[in-house]
C-alpha angles and dihedrals in degrees: 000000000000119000113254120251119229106282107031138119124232103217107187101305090335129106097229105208126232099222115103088194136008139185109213108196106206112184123215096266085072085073097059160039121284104275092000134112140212112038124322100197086199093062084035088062100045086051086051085044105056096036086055099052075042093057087044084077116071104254118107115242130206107175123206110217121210117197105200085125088077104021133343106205094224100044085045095054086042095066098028135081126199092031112091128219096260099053088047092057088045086057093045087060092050084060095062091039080064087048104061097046087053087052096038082055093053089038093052091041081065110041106267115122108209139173132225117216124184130198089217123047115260093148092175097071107008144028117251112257105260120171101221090043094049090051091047089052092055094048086057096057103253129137111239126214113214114196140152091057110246088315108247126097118256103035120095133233087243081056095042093047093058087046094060090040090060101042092045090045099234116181081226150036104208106189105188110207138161099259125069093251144288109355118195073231143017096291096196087065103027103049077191096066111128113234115223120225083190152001149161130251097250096048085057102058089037096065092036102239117194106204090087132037115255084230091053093042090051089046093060093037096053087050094032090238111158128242123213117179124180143145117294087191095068116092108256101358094112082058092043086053105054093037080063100243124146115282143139108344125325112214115199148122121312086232097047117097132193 
C-alpha cells in the first residue's frame, strides 16, 4: 500500500483522501487507443474502473470531459474551408457531450450512479449544467459528468474545467494527460526535458508551459486553487490523484504547504 501523504487518513487498508471535492479534467485521448480516434470502450472502462475504486473513497468527484478524440474545434477550422471558428468549437462540444455518454454507461454498469450535465442544453440525453444542481448531485454521492465546455466558442475544456472547479469549490483542479506531468520542455521531443514534482504558478506562466492553458492557469492562481497534473495512462494514477497521493506535479501558491 502507498505511503500516506500528510494529511491523509488510513481507513481499514484504504488511503482516505483529504479532499472533500475534486475536478478531475480527462481530455479526449482517455477515450481512446494510443494514436487512434473515435471511442475505444476498453480505454472507456479502465477510466470507469479506476473513478469508481476513487469514489470509494469518500471524495466527491465532478469530471470534466475533452473531446479532441472525435473533433478538436481549432485543428478542425485549421484544415476546413466553408465552417467558421465558432461552429467548429460548437462541434467540438458535442464531442464531449458523446463522450460522456460513452463514460455515464461504464460508470452505471459498475455501480456508480452518475449524472451528466451539459453546458449547453441537449435534454434528451443529458441535464443542463446548473450550478446548484450540480453541487446537490455531489452531496448525494454521486459521480457528475461535466461536458459541453462552458458552453461558449473560443474557451477550452482545460478552461472550462478550472471554471467548474471554482464555482463548485473543489480542494483541487486534476488535469490527466499523456505525459507524466509538467516537463521544463516537450518530453515527447527532448528526451532531456526535466520533469517537475512541483511549481508555482508563476513559475508556470513564466516559462510558458503548454500542459495548461494560460487562461486556466490564471483562473486557479487568482483563487489559490491547486493544480495537479499526472499521467492517466498509467495503471491507478486517476485513483492516486484523487486519493490525494503524490503523483505527477503539483501547481500551487509559494506560501501553500501539503
Amino acid at each position: 500500500m502507498a505511503e500516506p501523504v500528510e494529511g491523509n487518513r488510513v481507513e481499514g487498508n484504504r488511503i482516505a483522501s483529504p479532499h472533500r471535492r475534486v475536478v478531475l479534467k480527462i481530455s479526449g485521448d482517455g477515450f481512446t487507443q494510443p494514436g487512434a480516434r473515435g471511442i475505444s470502450m476498453e480505454a472507456v472502462v479502465q477510466l470507469a474502473a479506476q473513478i469508481v475504486r476513487a469514489a470509494e473513497n469518500g471524495p466527491q468527484i465532478a469530471v470534466v470531459l475533452g473531446g479532441g478524440n472525435i473533433l478538436r474545434g481549432a485543428q478542425f477550422t485549421a484544415a476546413s474551408r466553408g465552417i467558421r471558428e465558432a461552429t467548429a468549437h460548437y462541434m467540438g462540444m458535442v464531442a464531449t457531450v458523446i463522450n460522456g455518454l460513452a463514460l455515464q454507461d461504464a460508470l452505471e454498469e459498475m455501480g456508480c450512479e452518475t449524472r451528466l450535465m451539459t453546458a449547453i442544453r441537449m435534454d434528451g440525453v443529458a441535464e443542463p449544467y446548473i450550478r446548484r444542481r450540480a453541487w446537490r448531485h455531489l452531496e448525494k454521492g454521486r459521480v457528475i459528468l461535466l461536458a459541453g465546455g462552458t458552453g461558449s466558442p473560443f474557451v477550452t475544456t482545460d478552461t472550462a474545467a478550472s471554471q467548474r472547479a471554482l464555482e463548485l469549490e473543489a480542494d483541487i483542479l486534476l488535469k490527466a494527460t499523456r505525459v507524466d506531468g509538467v516537463y521544463s520542455d516537450d518530453p515527447e521531443r527532448n528526451p532531456h526535458a526535466v520533469l517537475y514534482s512541483e511549481l508555482t504558478y508563476e513559475a508556470y506562466l513564466q516559462q510558458n508551459l503548454g500542459v495548461l492553458d494560460r487562461e486556466a492557469v490564471t483562473k486557479c492562481m487568482q483563487y489559490g486553487l491547486p493544480i495537479r497534473v499526472f499521467n492517466f495512462k498509467r495503471e491507478g494514477n486517476i485513483e492516486r490523484a484523487i486519493r490525494g497521493e503524490r503523483v505527477g506535479t503539483l501547481i500551487r501558491s509559494a506560501s501553500r504547504h501539503e
